[in-house]
C-alpha positions as CSV (number, residue, x, y, z in Angstrom):
1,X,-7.2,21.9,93.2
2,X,-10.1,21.8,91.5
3,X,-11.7,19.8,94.0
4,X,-10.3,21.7,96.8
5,X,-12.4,24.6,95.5
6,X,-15.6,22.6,95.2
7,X,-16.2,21.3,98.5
8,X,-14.7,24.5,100.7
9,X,-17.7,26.7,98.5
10,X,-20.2,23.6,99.6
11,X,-18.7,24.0,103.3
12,X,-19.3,27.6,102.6
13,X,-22.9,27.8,101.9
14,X,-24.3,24.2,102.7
15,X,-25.3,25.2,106.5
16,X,-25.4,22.5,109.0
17,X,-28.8,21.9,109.2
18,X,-30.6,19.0,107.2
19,X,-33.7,20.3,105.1
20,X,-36.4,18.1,103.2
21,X,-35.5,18.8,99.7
22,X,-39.5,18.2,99.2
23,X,-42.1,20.1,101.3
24,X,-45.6,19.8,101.1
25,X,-47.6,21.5,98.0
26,X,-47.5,25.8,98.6
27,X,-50.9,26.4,97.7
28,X,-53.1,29.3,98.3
29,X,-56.0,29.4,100.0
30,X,-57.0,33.1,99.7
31,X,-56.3,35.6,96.8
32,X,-54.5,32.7,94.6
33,X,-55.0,34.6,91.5
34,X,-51.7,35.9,90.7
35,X,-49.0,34.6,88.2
36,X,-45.7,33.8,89.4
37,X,-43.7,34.1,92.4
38,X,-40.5,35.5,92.7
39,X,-37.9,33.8,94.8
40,X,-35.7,36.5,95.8
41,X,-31.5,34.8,97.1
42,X,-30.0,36.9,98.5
43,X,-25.9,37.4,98.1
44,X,-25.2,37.5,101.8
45,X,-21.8,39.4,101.9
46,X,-23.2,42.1,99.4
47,X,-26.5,42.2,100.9
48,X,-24.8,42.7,104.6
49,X,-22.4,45.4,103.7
50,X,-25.2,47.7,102.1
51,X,-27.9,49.7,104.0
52,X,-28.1,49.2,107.2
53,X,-26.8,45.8,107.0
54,X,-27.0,42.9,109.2
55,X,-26.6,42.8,112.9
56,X,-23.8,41.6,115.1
57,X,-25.1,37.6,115.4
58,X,-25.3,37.2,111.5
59,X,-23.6,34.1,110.5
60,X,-21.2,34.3,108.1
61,X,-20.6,30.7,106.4
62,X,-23.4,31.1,103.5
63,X,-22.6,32.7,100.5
64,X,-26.5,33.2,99.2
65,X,-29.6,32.7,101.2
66,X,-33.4,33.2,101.7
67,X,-34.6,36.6,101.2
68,X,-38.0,35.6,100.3
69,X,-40.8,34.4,98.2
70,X,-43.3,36.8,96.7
71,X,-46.2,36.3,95.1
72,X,-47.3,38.6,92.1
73,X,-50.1,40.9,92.5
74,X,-53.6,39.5,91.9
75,X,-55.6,40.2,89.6
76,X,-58.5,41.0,91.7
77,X,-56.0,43.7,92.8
78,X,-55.1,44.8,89.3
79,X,-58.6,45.2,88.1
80,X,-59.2,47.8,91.1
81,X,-56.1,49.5,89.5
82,X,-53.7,49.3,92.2
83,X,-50.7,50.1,90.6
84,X,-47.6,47.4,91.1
85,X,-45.7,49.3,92.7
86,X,-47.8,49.7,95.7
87,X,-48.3,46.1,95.5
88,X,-44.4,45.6,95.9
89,X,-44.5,48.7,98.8
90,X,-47.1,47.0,100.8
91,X,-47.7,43.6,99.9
92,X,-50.4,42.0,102.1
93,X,-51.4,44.7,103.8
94,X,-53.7,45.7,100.4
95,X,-55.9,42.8,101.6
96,X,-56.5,43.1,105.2
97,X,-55.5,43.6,108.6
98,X,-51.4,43.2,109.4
99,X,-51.3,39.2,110.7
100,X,-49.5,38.4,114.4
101,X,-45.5,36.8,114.1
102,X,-45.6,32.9,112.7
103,X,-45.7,30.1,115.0
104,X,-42.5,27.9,113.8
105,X,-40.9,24.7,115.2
106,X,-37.7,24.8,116.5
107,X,-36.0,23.3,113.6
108,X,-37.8,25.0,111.2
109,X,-36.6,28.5,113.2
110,X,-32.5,27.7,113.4
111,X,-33.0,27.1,109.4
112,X,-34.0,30.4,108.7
113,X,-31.3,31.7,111.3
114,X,-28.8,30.1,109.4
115,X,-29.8,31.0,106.1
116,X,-31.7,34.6,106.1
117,X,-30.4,37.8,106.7
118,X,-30.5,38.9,110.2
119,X,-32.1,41.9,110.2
120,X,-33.8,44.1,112.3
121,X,-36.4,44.1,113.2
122,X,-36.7,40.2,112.2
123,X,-36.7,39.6,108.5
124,X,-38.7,36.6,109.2
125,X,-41.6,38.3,110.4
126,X,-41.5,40.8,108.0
127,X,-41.8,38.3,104.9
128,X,-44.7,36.8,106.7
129,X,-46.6,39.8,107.2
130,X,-46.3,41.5,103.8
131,X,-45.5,38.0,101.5
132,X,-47.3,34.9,103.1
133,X,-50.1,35.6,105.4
134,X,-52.8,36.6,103.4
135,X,-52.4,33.7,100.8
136,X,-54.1,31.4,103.8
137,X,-50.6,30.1,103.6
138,X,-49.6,27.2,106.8
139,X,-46.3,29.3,107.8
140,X,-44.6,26.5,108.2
141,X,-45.4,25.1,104.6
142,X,-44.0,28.4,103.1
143,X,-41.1,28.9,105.1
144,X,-40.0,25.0,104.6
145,X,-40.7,25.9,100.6
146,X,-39.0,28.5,100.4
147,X,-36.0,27.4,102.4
148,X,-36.0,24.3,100.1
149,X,-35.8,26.3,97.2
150,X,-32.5,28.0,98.6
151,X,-30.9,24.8,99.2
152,X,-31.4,23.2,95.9
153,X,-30.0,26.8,94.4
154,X,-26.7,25.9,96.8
155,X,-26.6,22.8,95.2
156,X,-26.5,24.0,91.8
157,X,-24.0,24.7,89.3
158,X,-24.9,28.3,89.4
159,X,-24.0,28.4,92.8
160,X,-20.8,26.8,91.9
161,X,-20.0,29.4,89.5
162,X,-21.1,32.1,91.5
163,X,-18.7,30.2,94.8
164,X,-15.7,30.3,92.6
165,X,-15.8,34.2,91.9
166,X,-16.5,35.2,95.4
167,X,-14.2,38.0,96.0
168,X,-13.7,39.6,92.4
169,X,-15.5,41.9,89.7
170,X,-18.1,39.9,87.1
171,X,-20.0,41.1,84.3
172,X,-23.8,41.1,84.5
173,X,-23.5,39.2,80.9
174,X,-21.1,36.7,82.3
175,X,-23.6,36.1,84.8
176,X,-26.9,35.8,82.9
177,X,-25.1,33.7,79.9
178,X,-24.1,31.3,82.5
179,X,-27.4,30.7,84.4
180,X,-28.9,30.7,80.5
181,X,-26.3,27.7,80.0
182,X,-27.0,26.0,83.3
183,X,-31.0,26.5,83.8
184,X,-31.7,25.5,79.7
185,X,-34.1,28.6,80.4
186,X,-33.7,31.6,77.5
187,X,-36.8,33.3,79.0
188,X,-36.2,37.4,79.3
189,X,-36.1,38.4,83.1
190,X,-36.0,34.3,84.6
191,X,-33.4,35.8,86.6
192,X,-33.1,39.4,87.6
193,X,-29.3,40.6,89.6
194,X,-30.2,43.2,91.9
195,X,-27.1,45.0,93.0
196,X,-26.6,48.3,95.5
197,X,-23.5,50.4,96.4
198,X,-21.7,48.9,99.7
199,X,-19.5,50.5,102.7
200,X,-16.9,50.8,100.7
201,X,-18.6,52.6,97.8
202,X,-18.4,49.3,95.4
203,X,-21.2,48.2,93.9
204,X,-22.2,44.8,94.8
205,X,-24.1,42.2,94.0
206,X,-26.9,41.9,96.8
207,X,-29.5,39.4,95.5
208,X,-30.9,37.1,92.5
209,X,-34.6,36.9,91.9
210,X,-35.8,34.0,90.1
211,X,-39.4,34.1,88.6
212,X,-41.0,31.2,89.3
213,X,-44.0,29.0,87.7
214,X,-46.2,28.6,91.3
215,X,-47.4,25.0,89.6
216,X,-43.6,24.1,88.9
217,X,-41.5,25.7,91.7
218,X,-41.0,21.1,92.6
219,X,-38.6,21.8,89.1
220,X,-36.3,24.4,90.6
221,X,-34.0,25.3,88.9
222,X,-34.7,23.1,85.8
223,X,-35.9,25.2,82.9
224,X,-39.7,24.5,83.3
225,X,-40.0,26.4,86.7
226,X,-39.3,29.1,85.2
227,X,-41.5,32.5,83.6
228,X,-40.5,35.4,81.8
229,X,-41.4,38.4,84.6
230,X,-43.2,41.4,82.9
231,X,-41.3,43.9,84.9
232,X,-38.0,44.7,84.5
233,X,-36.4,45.2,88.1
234,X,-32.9,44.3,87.1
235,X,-30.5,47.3,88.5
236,X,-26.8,45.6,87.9
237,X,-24.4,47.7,85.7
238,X,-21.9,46.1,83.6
239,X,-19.7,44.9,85.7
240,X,-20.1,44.8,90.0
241,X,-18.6,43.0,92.5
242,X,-19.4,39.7,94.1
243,X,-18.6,40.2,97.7
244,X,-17.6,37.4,100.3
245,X,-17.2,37.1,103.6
């Protein structure tokens, strides 16, 4: 049985399309001073049955995907005194001009539509604009890093635990002790549960954001990619649901 339950959560979230487990290097070529990123999963049955949700053509076999990956403010940034939360409000936009869509392949493009929310407008476009282009970032390079990030999280043992719950309540402790357990990582704020009130008045769990060594996000999610985030942005009570399809 036991079994049974393992590979219909793989079937679940795996996606059909192959991704190198390895991209090239992220590295910044503009405004690199900054100290972690965060890689923000989202919990795609509680993150599409909150808001406005997720339009018509969203696939439903993946139980977490790609939100993002965010870069911390710079520093350059902080010593002008830009608060962070106008950072997190407007991202990129602090350091220039809006950029134009990305130029993906075709691969690269059914990946993300199999594993981010589809939103609209395109979620895709959005994380470019405010999260990669002004880091001088190849789109192609972040998108393939950060979509390689999600599939080694759906290959983990957290994802496991989190597969076997779908569908009941949890306790945010139950959560955290586990991913403490699995990742070897005690650091305060590794992992942050972001959760918000769905349809149906519940409160779910809509998305996990990992802070992330930029030098060691290669180790994901062994303990050394990890960093302690100096901002508390965890919003889970207690207990919420986990949400599935």
């Amino acid at each position: 049985m036991t079994r049974k339950i393992l590979v219909l959560v793989l079937l679940l979230v795996a996606g059909c399309t192959v991704r190198n487990p390895h991209p090239a290097a992220l590295t910044p070529t503009a405004h690199g001073d900054f100290a972690h990123n965060t890689l923000a999963l989202t919990w795609q049955p509680g993150f599409c049955s909150t808001g406005s949700g997720c339009t018509a053509d969203q696939p439903r076999r993946a139980l977490v995907g790609l939100h993002g990956l965010w870069a911390s403010e710079p520093h350059t940034l902080e010593a002008q005194g830009v608060a962070v939360e106008r950072w997190w409000r407007e991202g990129c936009r602090l350091l220039g001009p809006d950029s134009g869509p990305p130029v993906l392949d075709n691969a690269l493009s059914q990946t993300l539509a199999e594993i981010m929310p589809h939103t609209a407008p395109s979620l895709v476009v959005h994380e470019w604009v405010k999260h990669g282009a002004c880091f001088g970032y190849d789109p192609r390079i972040f998108f393939a890093k950060a979509s390689a990030l999600q599939a080694r999280f759906v290959r983990s043992p957290m994802m496991e635990f989190l597969g076997q719950r779908a569908g009941t309540v949890v306790t945010r402790e139950e959560v955290l002790s586990f991913f403490r357990q699995a990742s070897g990582s005690d650091l305060p704020r590794a992992l942050q549960l972001r959760c918000e009130t769905d349809h149906d008045k519940r409160v779910v769990l809509t998305q996990l954001w990992f802070t992330l060594d930029p030098d060691k996000m290669g180790a994901f999610p062994s303990s050394s990619s990890y960093l302690s985030s100096p901002h508390m942005q965890d919003n889970c009570p207690a207990q919420f649901w986990l949400r599935r399809w």
